[in-house]
SEFI-270065 format. One record per atom (N, C-alpha, C): y, z, x. Coordinates in pm, whole numbers, plus 50000, padded with zeros to 5 digits. Layout:
BEGIN
YZX...
***
This chain:
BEGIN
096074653402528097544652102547098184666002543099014666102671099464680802655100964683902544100774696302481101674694902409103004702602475103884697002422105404699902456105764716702390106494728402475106384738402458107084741802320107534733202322108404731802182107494732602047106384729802072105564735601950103984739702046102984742801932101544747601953100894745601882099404749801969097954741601916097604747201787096974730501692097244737201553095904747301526095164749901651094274760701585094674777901667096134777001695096364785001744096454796801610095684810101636096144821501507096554832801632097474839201588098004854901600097614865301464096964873901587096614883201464096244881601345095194869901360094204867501273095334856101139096094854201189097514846001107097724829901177097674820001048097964809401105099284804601109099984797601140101404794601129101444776301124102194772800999102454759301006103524752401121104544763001158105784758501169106464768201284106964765701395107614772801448108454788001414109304779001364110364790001265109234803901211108004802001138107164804901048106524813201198106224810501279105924820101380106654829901400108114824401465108884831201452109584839701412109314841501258109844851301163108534863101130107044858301190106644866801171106204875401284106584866901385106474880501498108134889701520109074886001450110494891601488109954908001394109224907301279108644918001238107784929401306107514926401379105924936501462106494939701593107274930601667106964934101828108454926401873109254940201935110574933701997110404932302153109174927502184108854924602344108914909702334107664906002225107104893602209107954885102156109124887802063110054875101981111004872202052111664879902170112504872302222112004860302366110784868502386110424855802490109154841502420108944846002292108744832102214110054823002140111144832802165112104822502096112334816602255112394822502322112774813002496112014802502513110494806902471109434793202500109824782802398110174787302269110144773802179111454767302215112594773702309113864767502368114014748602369114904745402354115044730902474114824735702621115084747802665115224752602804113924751102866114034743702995112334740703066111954746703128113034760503177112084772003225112194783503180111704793103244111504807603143111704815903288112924824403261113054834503345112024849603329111374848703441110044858703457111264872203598110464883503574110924892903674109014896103762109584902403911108304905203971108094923803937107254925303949106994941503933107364948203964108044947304114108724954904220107534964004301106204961604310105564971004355105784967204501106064961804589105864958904731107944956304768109034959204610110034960604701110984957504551112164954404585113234952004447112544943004392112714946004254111744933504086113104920204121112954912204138113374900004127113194892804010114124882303947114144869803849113774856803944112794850703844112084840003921112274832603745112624816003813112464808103737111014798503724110744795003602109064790303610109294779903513108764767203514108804759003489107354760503350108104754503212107204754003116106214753703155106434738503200105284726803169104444732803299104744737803393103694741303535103164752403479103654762203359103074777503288101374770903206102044761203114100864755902998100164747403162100004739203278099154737003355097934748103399098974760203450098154771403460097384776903387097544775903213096654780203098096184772803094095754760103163094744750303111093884751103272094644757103357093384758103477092874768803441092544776503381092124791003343091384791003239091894781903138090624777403036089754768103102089734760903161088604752703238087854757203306088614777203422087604775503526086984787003400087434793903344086534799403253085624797403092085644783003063085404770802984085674779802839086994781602839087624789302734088354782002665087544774002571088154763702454088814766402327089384756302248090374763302162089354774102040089894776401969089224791501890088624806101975088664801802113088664813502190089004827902120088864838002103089274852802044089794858102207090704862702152091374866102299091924880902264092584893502345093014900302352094174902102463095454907402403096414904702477096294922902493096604927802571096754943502584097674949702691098214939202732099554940702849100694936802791101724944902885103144943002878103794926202896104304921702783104604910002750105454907302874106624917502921107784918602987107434914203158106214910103141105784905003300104814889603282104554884203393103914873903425102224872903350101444887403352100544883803279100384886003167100804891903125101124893202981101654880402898102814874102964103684861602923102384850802917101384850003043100494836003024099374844502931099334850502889097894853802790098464847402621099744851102635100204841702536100594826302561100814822002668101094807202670099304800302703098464809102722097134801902686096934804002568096924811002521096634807602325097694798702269098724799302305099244785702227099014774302244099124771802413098284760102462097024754702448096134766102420094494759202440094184760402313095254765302162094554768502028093484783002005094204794502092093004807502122093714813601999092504821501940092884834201832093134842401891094514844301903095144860502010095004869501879094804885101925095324895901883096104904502026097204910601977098064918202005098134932301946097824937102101098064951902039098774962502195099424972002129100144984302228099834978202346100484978602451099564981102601099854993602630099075004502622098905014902663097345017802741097015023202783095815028802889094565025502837093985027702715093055026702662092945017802563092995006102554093434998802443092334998602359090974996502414090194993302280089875005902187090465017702233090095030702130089785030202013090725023301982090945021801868090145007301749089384999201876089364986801808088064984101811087624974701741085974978101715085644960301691086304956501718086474937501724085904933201911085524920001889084774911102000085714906101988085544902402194086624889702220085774885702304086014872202359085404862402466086434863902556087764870202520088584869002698089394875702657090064888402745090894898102773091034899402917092304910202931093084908903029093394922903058093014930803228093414946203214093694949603332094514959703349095094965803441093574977903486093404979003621092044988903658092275002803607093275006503515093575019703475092735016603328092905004703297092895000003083091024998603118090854993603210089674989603247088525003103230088775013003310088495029303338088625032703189089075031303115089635039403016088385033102922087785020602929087635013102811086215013602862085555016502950083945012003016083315014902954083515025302834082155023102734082255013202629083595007402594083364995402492083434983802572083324978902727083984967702729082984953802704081824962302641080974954202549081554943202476082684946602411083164945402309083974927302347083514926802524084574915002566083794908802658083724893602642082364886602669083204885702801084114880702831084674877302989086064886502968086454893403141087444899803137087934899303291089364897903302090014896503416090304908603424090944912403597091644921403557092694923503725093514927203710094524926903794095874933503757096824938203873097644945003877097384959403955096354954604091096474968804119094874966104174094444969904286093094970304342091904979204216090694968904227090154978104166089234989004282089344996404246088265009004386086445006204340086165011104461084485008504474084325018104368084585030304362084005035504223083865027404129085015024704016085105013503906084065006703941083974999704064082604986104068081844988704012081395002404115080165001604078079935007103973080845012603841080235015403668080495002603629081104994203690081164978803632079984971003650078834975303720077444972903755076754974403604077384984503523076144985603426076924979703283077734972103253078254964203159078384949703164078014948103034077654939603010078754925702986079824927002991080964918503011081174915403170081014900803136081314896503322082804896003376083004903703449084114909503489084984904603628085824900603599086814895603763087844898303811088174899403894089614899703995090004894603987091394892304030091974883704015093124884104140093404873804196094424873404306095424862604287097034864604247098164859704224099154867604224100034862004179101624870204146102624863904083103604868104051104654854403943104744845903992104804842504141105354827604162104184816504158102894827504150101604814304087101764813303984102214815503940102184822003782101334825203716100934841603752099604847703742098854843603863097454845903814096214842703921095974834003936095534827604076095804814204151093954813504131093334829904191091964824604255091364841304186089874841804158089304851304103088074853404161087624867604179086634870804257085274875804173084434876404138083294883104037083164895704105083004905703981083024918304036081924925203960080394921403894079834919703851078644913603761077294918703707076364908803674076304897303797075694900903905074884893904019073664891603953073304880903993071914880404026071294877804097071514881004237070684886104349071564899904433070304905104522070724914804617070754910604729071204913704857070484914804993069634923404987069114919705123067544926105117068094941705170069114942105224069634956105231070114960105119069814971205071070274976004895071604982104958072174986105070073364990105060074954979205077074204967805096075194955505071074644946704945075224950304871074954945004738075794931404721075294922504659076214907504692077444909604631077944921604544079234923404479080144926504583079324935804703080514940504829081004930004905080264915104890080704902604974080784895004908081704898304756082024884704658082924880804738083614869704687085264863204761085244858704642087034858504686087404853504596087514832904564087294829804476087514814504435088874810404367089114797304446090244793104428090704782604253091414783804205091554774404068091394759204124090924753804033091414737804031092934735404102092734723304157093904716504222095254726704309094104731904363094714741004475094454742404636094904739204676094694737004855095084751204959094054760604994094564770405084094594768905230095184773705296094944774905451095634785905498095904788105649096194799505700097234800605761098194804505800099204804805881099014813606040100454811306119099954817706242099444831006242100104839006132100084855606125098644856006087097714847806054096514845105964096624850205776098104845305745098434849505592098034835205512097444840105391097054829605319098224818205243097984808205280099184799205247098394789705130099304784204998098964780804886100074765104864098904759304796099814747004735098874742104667100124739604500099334735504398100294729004341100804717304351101784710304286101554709904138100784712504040100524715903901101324727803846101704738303966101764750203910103224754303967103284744804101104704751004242105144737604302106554736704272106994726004380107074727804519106684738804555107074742704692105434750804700105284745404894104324754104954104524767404956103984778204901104024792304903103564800405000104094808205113103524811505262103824826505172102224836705165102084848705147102264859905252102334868205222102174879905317100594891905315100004877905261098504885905249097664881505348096744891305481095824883905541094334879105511093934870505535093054867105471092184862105545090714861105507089624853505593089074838805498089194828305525088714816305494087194815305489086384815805428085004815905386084844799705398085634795505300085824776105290086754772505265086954761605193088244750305171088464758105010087534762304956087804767804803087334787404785087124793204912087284807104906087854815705009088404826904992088644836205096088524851605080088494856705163088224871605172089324879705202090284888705112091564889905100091244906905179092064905205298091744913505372093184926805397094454922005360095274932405340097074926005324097924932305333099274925505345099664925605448100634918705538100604918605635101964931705692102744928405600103774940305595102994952405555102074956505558101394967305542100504972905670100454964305711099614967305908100424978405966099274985806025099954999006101100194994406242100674992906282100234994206441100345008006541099285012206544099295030706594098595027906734099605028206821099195028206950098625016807004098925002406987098474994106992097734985806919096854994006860095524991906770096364991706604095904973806582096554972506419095304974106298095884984106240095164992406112095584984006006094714978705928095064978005760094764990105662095524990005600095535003505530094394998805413094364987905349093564981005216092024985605317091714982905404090064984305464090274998105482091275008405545090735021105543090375026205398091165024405281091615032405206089985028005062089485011005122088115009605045087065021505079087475020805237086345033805252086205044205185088015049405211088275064805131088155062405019087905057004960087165054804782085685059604747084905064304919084095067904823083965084004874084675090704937085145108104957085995111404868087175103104810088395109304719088335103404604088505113004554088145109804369089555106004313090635115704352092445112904326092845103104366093615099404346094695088804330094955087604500095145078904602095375079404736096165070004770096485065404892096865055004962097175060105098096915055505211097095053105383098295040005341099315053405474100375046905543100705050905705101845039805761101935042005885103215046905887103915061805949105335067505968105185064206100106645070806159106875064206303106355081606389105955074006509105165085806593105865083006719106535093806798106955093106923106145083707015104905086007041103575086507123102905073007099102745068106974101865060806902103025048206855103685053506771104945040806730104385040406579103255044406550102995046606456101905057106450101735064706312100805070606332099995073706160098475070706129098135066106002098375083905944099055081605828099395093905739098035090605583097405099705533097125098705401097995105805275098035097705199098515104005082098005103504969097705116804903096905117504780097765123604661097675121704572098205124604421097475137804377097985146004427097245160704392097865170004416098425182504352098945194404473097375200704519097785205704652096815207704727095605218904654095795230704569095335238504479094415227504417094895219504350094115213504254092855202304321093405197504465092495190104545090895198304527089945181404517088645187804496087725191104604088155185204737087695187704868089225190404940088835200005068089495203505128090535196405204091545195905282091875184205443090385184205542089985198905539089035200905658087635192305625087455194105500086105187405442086245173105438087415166605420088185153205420087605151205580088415156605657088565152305808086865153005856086195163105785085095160805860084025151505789084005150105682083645136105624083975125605679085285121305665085295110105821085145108605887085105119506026084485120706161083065116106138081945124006053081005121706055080515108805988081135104005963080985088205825080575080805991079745069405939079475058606043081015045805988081625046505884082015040705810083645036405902083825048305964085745050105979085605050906123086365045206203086815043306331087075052306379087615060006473088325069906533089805071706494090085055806544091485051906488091905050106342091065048006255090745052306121090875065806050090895073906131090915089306080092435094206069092865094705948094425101305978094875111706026095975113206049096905119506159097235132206094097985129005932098245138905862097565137605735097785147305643097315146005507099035152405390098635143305327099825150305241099855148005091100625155105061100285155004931100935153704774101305144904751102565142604619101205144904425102985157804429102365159504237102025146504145102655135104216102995124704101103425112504156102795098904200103255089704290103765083204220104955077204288106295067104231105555054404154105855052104042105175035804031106125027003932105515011403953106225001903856105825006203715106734998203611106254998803484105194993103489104684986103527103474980303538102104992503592102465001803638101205013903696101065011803829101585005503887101605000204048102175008604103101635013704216101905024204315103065019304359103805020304410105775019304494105535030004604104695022504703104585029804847105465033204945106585027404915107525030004993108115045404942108475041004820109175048804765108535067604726107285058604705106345077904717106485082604852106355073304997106585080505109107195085705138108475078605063110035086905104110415100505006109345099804905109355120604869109085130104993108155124505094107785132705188109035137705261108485147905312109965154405421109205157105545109685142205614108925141905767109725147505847110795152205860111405162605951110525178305989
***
């Protein structure tokens, strides 16, 4: 029987603390953390939904309303597809003030998980020397943590692509590790991809079955495609309304797909439409800095693919010329694949969340 948000599961502990009583929660998180007490006094509300904001990484952060009872559905599709029962040890290590952060706590209240709470800053486990069976990380917390993430029997992670580098040190740890693909209006992750611990190869060692995971869809979720070929979602558990994305995608089956880029992100340079997400996997394995491929406007072309890297050029560890001729010579990159310009920002724009704001780093440039 599901319980009403108005209270929680009695084997729910925080920070190693049990609580009889609402109130008794309440008074002891108003002590530790002014992120976490005002949006647990919202959940324990009469109010049936909970105003969430989006990140703003793809445009203005918006208020989205979310329905309790469809939030605790979603923590119970997430304990099922990851058979994460109550006494679970969990780690919360994100910003409360967003969508995943908010359900890492509405699954421990819901499913009875032993949360601990701590900073979300970059490196969270530095400091911590405790096991969990499920945590939650941004690909920056992730990088930071690869020599303990021992320490965490299953781990999601999202808010931000993880790069083929990361994979592949995610090859040699021992925590089974996933992707994750959603956003607030799933509330959180809809569908999760394995991004590690295979057990098989292809018989080609340079396609490893991690380079052709897909992603899998949650319980009681129906995908298909639209005309643009963007992945379209419906899960009446979670959304009263069919959700039409701006992500393109390839259909594997009725329960996976292969998330292939945004659609507002397509270049079109001279005819020929570029995704920037497939060039920029490539350039993951020439650029070590921080990057992203975009399309500015080109007399000639209508568009034309620009790179941008997080470096002043001094500090860059390969050249433009060594760049450009690494690609030429790569079997990997198209013709039309090879950028136009190279450029170069001290410091790229991002959400509080660590999310690149592509628009907004482009527009440091001075394309005149």
């Amino acid at each position: 029987m599901k319980l009403k948000p108005t209270n929680f599961h009695k084997d729910f502990k925080l920070n190693s603390n049990s609580f009889a009583t609402v109130d008794a929660l309440l008074s002891y998180v108003a002590e530790f953390s002014r992120e976490l007490h005002p949006f647990l006094k919202d959940w324990f509300s009469d109010n049936d939904v909970v105003i969430v904001h989006t990140s703003g990484s793809s445009g203005t952060p918006k208020a989205i309303k979310l329905q309790k009872d469809q939030m605790q559905n979603s923590a119970t599709a997430t304990g099922d597809f990851f058979a994460l029962k109550e006494k679970t040890t969990a780690l919360l290590c994100l910003p409360i003030a967003y969508i995943a952060g908010k359900m890492m706590l509405v699954r421990a209240l819901t499913l009875g998980w032993h949360l601990d709470v701590v900073p979300a800053d970059s490196n969270p486990l530095k400091e911590n020397y405790k096991t969990y069976d499920f945590s939650a990380m941004v690909p920056l917390q992730v990088e930071n943590s690869i020599e303990k993430l021992y320490q965490i029997k299953k781990l999601i992670v999202g808010g931000g692509a993880v790069s083929k580098a990361l994979q592949e040190k995610l090859q040699h740890v021992v925590a089974a590790v996933f992707a994750t693909y959603g956003m607030t209006e799933t509330i959180t992750h809809i569908a999760v991809k394995k991004l590690n611990n295979f057990t098989a190869l292809h018989e080609n060692t340079d396609q490893q079955s991690h380079h052709k995971s897909y992603y899998r869809i949650l319980p009681k979720t129906v995908i298909y495609k639209d005309e643009r070929n963007c992945l379209v979602l419906k899960n009446t558990t979670i959304s009263d309304a069919v959700l039409f994305t701006n992500d393109v995608v390839r259909l594997i089956s009725n329960s996976q797909f292969e998330w292939l880029g945004r659609f507002d992100n397509v270049i079109n340079s001279g005819g020929i439409k570029l995704h920037p997400e497939n060039i920029e996997e490539k350039l993951s394995k020439i650029i070590v800095q921080r990057f992203f491929v975009a399309g500015i406007k080109d007399e000639k072309l209508g568009e034309k693919l620009v790179l941008l890297i997080e470096s002043s050029k001094d500090k860059l560890i390969k050249s433009p010329d060594q760049l450009n001729s690494e690609m030429k010579n790569s079997k990997l990159f198209s013709r039309f694949e090879i950028p136009k310009e190279i450029y170069f920002i001290d410091r790229f724009t991002e959400t509080e969340t660590k999310k690149i704001q592509r628009q907004k780093t482009l527009d440091l440039i001075n394309l005149n």
